[in-house]
N, C-alpha and C positions, 0 to 999 in steps of 0.2 A: 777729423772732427776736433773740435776745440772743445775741452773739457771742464772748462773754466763755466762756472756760472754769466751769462750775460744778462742784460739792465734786467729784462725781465724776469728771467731765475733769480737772479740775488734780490730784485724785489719780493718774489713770493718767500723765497727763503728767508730775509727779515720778517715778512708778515707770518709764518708760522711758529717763527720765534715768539714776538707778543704775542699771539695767541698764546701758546702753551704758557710764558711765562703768568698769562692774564686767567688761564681758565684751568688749567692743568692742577689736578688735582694734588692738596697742596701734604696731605699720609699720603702720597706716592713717591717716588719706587721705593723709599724704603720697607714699608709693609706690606706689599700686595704680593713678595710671594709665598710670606711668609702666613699671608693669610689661605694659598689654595691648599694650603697643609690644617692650618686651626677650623677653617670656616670654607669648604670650596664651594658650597650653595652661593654662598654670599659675593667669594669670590668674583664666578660667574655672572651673577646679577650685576656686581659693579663693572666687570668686562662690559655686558651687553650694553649699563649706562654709558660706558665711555667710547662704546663705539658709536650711539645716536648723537653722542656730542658730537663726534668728529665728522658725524658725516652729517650733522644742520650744518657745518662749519664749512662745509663742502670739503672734505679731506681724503671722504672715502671714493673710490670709484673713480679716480678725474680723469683716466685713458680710457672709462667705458663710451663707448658710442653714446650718443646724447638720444638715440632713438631707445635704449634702459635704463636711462636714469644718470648717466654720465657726464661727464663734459667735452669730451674728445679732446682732451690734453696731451698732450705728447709726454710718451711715458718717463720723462727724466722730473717731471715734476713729483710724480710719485715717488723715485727715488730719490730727489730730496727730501722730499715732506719725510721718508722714511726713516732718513738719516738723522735726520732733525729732533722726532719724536724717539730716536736710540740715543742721540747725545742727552738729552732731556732724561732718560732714564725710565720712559712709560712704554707699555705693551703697543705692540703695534698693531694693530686689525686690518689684514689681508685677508680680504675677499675675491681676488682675480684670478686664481687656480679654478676653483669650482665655476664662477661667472661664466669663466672663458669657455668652459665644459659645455654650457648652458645655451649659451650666446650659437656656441659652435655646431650644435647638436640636437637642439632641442627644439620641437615643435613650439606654433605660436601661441598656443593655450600654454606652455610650458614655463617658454622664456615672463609670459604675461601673469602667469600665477608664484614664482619664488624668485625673478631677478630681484626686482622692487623689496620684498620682506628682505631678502641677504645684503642688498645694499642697505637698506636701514638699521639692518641689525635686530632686526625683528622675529629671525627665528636664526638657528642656530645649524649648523651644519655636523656632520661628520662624515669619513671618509670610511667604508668598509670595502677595503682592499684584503689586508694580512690577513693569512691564516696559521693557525698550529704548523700547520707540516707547507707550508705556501708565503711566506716570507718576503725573503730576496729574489725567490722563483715564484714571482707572483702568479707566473702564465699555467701555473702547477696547481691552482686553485680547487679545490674539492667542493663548493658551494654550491648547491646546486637548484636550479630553476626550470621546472618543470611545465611545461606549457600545459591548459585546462581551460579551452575555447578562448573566451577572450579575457584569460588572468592566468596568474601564474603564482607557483608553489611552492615557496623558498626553506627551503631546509639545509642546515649547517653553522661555520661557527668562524667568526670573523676573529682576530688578537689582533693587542697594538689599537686598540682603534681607539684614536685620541680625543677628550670630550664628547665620548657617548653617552655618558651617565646626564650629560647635560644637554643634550642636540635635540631637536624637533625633528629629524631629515637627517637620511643617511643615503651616499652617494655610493650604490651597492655596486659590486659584481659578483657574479654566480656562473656557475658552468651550465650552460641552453643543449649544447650539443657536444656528448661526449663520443664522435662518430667523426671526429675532424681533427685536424693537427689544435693541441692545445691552445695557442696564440689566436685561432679560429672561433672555436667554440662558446668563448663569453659573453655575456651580453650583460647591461649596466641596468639597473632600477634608481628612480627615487622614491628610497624609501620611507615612508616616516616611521618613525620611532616607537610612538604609542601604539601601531597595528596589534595586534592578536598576535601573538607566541612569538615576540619579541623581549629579550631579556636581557639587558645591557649591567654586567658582575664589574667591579670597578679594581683596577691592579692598584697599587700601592707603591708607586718607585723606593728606591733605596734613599730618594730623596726627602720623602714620605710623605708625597703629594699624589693624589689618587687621578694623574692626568690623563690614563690611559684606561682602558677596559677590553674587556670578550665580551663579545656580543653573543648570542643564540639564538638561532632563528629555528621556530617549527613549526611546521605547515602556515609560514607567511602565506596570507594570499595581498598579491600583488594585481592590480586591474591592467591590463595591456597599457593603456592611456599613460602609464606610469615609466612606460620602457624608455629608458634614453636613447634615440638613434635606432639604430635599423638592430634584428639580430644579430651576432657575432660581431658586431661595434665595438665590445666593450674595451677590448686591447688596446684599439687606436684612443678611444676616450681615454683610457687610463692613462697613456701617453703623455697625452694633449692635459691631463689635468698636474700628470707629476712636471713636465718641463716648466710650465709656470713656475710649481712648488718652488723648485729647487733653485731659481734664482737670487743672488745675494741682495740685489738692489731693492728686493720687492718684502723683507720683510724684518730691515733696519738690521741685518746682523752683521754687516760691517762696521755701524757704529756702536752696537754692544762690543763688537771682539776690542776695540780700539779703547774704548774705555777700560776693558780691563786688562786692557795691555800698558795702558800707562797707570791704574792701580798696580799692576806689579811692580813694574817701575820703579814707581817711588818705593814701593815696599822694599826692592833689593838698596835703596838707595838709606832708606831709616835704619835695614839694619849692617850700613857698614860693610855689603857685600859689592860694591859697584866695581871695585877693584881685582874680581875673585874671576879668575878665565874661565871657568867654568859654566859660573853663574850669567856672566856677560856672552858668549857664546848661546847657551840656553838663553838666554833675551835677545839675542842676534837672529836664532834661529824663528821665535816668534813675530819679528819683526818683519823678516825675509816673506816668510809664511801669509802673513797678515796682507803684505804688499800688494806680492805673487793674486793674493782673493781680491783685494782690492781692486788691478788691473784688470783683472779677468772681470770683473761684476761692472768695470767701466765699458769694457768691450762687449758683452752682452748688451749694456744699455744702448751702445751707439747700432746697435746690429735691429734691435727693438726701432728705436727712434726712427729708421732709413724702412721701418716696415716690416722686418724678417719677423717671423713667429719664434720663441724656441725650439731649437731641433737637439738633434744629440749631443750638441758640442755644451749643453747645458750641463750636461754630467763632468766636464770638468771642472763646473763651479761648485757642485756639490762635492766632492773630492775635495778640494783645493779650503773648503768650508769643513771637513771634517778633520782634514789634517791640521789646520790652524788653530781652529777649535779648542781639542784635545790635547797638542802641544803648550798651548797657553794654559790649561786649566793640571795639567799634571807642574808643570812648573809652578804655578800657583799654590797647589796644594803641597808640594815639596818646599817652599818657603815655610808657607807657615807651620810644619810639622805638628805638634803634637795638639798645636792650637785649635786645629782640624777639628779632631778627633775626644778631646775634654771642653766643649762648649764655648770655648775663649771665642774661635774664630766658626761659626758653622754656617757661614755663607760659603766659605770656599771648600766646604765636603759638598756641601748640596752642590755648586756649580761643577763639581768635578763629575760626579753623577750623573749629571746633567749632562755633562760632555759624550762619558762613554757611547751612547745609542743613537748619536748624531752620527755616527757612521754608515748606520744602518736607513735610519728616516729617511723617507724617501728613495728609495732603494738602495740596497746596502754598495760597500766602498767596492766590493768584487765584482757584481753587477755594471757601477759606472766603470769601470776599468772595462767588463768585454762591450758595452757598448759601444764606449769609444774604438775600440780595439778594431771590432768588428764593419761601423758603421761608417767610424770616419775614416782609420787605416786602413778598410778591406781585407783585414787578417781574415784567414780561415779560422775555422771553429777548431 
């Protein structure tokens, strides 16, 4: 595969340049994350504008089937536009994790009542997977879903669960049948938000942006009509929704990390340290790193493009994205010392912050290590 843009990508690729340069919001990126810390109501509301811009613009969606709303683009268009709107410096809105769920799973009153609002941007998703004690061993889940003729009766308590203070919809799992191997017994709801004994409490990062919450669910009742997929699905969906996730190309963080890979940069360069083996080794090592994700998120695209779905070998992009990551943002934050830490510099406390739990997102770094281990080397357990 040739990885170069041809007439036609670098066409689109100029045109989403003027776009962003023509409509791109012109307090952005330097205020908007500083705003999900001052104002995150507000925050949210200008996310959900910027996602209906993008998707009049046709920006969102363009590898979905044109039978929901898509355009059947080949998905390397997506990962330019991604890359595009990450050099640019704007949030990106990825909607093809959950779609794909949707598309994959879900009946025709299903697909026909929330593909349409989530590609418009018109209601808001979240994911309720994590638990307290159910994590990285997601298959450990204590949620529990109680069948009651034709509905069902959610009790339990979801953590981590990112923008639920602000979601209309939540993409549940809960344990159906506790009488079967773990990985068995789950089954998925959509659930909306505002139901009856639904309580979404909002965390606080150390960044001190309220992007995550615990949700509590008591006696949800849920209508059959609501279930995604057949009972005990939920494993395989929650699969099918994280390999999406966790790809690099799909949600411009190759060209965040590359930006502030060359903000370091210059940074070791202003003060005099470019000379320093140490310091240049540590920028070696981010660079290597950066690559290494780079390569891998081209080789996922080309495996996309020929057709192939994600499979497990997507966990070594997430890995490959948490090591990079975190490498660049502790060196970052070891430049600018104390600058951190007394107000001078406090973009690179928040981004380091930011770093630490990308280990975990999406399932944590020890998890994709036995996947791979297991799935693609055939290790024993």
């Amino acid at each position: 595969m040739d990885y170069r843009d041809n007439a036609e990508e670098a066409a689109f690729r100029s045109g989403v340049r003027a776009w962003l340069a023509e409509h791109g919001p012109k307090h952005w990126p330097e205020g908007f994350e500083e705003l999900f810390i001052t104002d995150p109501h507000e925050a949210h509301r200008l996310r959900r504008e910027w996602h209906r811009m993008l998707y009049d613009a046709g920006y969102v969606g363009m590898s979905w089937p044109k039978q929901y709303g898509g355009q059947d683009l080949p998905p390397v268009y997506e990962a330019i536009f991604n890359e595009e709107i990450g050099n640019a410096g704007y949030p990106p809105v990825s909607v093809s994790f959950l779609g794909r769920a949707l598309m994959a799973y879900g009946t025709d009153a299903q697909r026909e009542q929330h593909l349409g609002p989530l590609l418009r941007g018109e209601v808001q998703w979240c994911q309720g997977f994590s638990e307290p004690q159910a994590g990285s061993d997601l298959a450990g889940l204590r949620t529990r879903a109680d069948r009651d003729g034709d509905r069902w009766i959610i009790n339990g308590q979801k953590m981590w669960t990112s923008g639920a203070p602000f979601s209309d919809w939540c993409l549940l799992l809960a344990r159906s049948n506790r009488d079967v191997p773990k990985h068995k017994g789950i089954t998925c709801f959509l659930t909306p938000m505002d139901a009856p004994g639904i309580e979404a409490r909002p965390i606080v990062l150390a960044s001190g942006e309220p992007e995550t919450a615990e949700v509590f669910f008591d006696d949800v009742v849920i209508p059959d009509s609501q279930r995604l997929g057949n009972e005990g699905d939920g494993w395989r969906i929650a699969m099918t929704t994280v390999s999406y996730e966790r790809g690099a190309a799909d949600v411009g963080m190759m060209a965040n990390f590359l930006r502030g890979l060359e903000s370091v940069e210059r940074r070791v360069v202003a003060m005099g340290l470019a000379d320093d083996p140490d310091i240049r080794r540590a920028v070696a090592r981010c660079r290597v790193r950066g690559e290494a994700l780079r390569l891998n998120g081209i080789e996922a695209l080309s495996r996309r493009s020929a057709g192939k779905p994600p499979g497990a070998e997507s966990s070594v992009g997430k890995l490959l994205w948490s090591e990079a990551e975190q490498t660049l943002r502790q060196l970052e934050l070891r430049l600018a010392g104390a600058g951190a830490f007394n107000g001078d510099d406090p973009h690179v406390l928040s981004s380091y912050f930011k770093s630490r739990p990308v280990s975990v997102y999406g399932g944590s770094s020890q998890i994709q290590k036995n996947i791979l281990a297991r799935q693609i080397l055939g290790l024993p357990r």
